[in-house]
N, C-alpha and C positions, 0 to 999 in steps of 0.2 A: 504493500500500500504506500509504503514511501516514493514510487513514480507520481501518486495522486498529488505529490502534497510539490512539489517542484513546479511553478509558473513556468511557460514556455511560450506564452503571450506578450508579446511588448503594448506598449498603450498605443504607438501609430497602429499595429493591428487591430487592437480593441477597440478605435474609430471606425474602423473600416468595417470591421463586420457588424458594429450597432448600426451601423448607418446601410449596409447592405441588410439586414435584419428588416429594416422597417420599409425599405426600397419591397422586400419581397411581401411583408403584411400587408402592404397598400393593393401590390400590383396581385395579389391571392382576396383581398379584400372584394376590389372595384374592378379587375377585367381580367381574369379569369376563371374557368367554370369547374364545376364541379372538380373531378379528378385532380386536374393541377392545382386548383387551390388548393388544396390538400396537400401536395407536395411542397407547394412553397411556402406554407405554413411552417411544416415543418422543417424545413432548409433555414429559417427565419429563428425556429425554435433553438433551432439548433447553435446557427449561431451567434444569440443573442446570450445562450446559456456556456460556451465556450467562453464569449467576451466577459462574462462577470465573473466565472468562475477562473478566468486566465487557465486555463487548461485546456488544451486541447489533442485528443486521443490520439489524432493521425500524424502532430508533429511527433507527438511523443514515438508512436509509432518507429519512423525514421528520424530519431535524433534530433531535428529541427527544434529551433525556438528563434524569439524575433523578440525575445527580453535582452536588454542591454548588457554589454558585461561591464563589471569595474574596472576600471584602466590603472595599472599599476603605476604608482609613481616614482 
């Protein structure tokens, strides 16, 4: 469980996906139909809950992360 607890989210990321998150609620909201609204519901769920929680399974997955490192002085 100590993979869960290591952020692999930077905050530019976590703009980008709250902000694609609500791009997808809109566009699952107001113009599209059944089926895909469903999908991009949850494409939105997903990464709106990614972005708060700073975790994300598929960096973690392959090593990836887009958090800053300390620069040693």
């Amino acid at each position: 469980m100590a993979l869960f607890r290591t952020a692999n989210v930077g905050t530019e990321d976590r703009v980008v996906r709250i902000v694609l998150a609500a791009i997808a609620a809109i566009a699952a909201y107001a113009y599209l139909a059944a089926p895909w609204s469903y999908v991009a519901y949850a494409v939105a769920l997903i990464l709106l809950l990614t972005a708060v929680v700073r975790f994300c399974p598929a960096y973690a997955l392959f090593g990836a992360s887009t958090c800053r490192r300390p620069t040693a002085h």
